[in-house]
N, C-alpha and C positions, 0 to 999 in steps of 0.2 A: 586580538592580534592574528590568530589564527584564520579569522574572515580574509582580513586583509591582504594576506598570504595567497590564498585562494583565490581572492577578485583579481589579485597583479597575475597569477599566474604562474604558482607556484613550478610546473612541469616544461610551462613554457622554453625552449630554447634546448631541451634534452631528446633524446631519443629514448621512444617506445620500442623492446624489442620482443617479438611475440615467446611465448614459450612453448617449449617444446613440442608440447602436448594441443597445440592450439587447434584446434576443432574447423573453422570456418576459412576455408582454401584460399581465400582473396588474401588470408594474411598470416600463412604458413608461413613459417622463417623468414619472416617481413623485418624490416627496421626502419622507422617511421621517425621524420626531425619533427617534433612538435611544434607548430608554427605559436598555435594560442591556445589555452587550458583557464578557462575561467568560470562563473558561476552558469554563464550561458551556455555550456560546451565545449565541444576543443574539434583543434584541425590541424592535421599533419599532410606532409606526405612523404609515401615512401620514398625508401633514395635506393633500394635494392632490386629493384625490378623495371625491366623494358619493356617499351611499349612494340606489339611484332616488329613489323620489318622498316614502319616510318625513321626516315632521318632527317636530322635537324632542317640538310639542305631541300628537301622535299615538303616540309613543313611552310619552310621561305617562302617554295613556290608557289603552294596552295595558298600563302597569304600574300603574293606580289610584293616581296621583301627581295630584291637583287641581296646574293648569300657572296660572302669571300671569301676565302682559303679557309681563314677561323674555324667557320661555322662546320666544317668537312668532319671534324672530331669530336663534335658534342654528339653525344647518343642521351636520347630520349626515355623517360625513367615515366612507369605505371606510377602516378601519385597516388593514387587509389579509386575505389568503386565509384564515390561520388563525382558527379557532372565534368564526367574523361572528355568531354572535348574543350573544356576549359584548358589554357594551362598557364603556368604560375612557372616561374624564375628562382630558386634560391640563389643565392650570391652573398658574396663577400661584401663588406661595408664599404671600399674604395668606390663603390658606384652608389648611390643615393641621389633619388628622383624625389618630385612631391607625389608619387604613388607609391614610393618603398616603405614597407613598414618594420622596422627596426626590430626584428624578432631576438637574438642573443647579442652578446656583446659586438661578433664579429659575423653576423650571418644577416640579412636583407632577406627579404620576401617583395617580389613586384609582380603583377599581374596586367604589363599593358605591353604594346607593341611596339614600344619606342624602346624596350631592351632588348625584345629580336633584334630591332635595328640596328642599335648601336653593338652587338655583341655581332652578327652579321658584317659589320665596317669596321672590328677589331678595337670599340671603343668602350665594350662592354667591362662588366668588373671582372678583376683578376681570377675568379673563380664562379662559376656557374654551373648551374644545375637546372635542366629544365624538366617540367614534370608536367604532363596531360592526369588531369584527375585527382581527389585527394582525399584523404580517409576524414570521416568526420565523426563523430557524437554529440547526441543532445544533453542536456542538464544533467549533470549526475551520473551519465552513461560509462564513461570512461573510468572515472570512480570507484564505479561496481564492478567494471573487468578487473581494474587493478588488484581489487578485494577477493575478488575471485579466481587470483591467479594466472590470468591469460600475457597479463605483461609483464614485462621488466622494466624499469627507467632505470638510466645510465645517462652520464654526463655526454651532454655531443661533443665531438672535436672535428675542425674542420679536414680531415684528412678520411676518417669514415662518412663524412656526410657528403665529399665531394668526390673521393678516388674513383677508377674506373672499374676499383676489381671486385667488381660487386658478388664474387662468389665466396668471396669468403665472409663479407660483409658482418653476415650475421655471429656467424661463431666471435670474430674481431669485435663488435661490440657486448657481445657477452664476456668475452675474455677482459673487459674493461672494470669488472666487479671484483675479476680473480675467481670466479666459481666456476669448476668444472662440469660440466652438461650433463654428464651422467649421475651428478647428486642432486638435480633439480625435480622436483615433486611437483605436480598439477593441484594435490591434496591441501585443501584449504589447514593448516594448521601441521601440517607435519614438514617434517626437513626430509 
């Protein structure tokens, strides 16, 4: 049963949040929606960090997408290290293509052009997130951070994974455990 668990994707649909102590700059006081967590690997992206100075409506341009009012408010989130010119759509469920892949109960993942557009002409889903980039791990990888302390998992809600106020982001999804930051330990086995 426990395979099982693991194949469906047990972390799937939750937020990785780095701890404290996290070593590797790309993912200091990071929080990360986990898109998929399975025996192959796993692939999130972050939802706490921007990409410089690109705006959604500039993005349009570069892709010959005419943008409308909508698009003026969306700010653009660093998914992560891996392949940053890619970028990939979180969303709410009211919008579903035959490219959405159904990641939590209420959050969509898409990766095509026809959601710039339709979020660009105001027909997008009620909630969106777009992200250039995305954190990944091979077989086992993420496993071992977790073992080794670098993460936390924490239920996602769509008001941390979608809100604008990404400064506080990290502490708000820590605070979702009830544990104070100053009684958190890097030290494998000690509290």
């Amino acid at each position: 049963m426990k395979r099982g668990l693991l194949h469906q994707g047990f972390m799937t649909g939750q937020l990785l949040v780095a701890m404290p102590q996290m070593r590797d700059a790309r993912f200091t006081r990071t929080v990360i929606y986990l898109c998929a967590h399975t025996d192959d690997g796993a692939m999130g992206l972050i939802v706490n960090r921007l990409v410089g100075a690109l705006t959604f409506p500039d993005l349009l341009s570069q892709l010959g997408i005419d943008g409308g009012n909508e698009s003026e408010h969306i700010r653009i989130r660093s998914g992560g290290p891996v392949e940053t010119g890619r970028g990939f759509v979180l969303h709410s469920t009211d919008y579903v293509d035959d490219a959405t892949l159904q990641v939590g109960g209420e959050i969509g993942l898409t990766a095509t052009l026809d959601i710039l557009k339709d979020i660009a002409e105001g027909h997008g889903p009620r909630r969106a997130l777009l992200a250039l980039g995305y954190a990944g791990w091979g077989p086992g990888q993420l496993d071992a951070e977790m073992q080794a302390n670098a993460w936390l998992n924490v239920p996602a809600d769509e008001e941390i994974v979608f809100d604008d106020n990404l400064d506080n982001k990290w502490e708000r999804s820590i605070g979702k455990l009830g544990v104070n930051l100053t009684t958190l330990s890097g030290e494998i086995g000690h509290a």
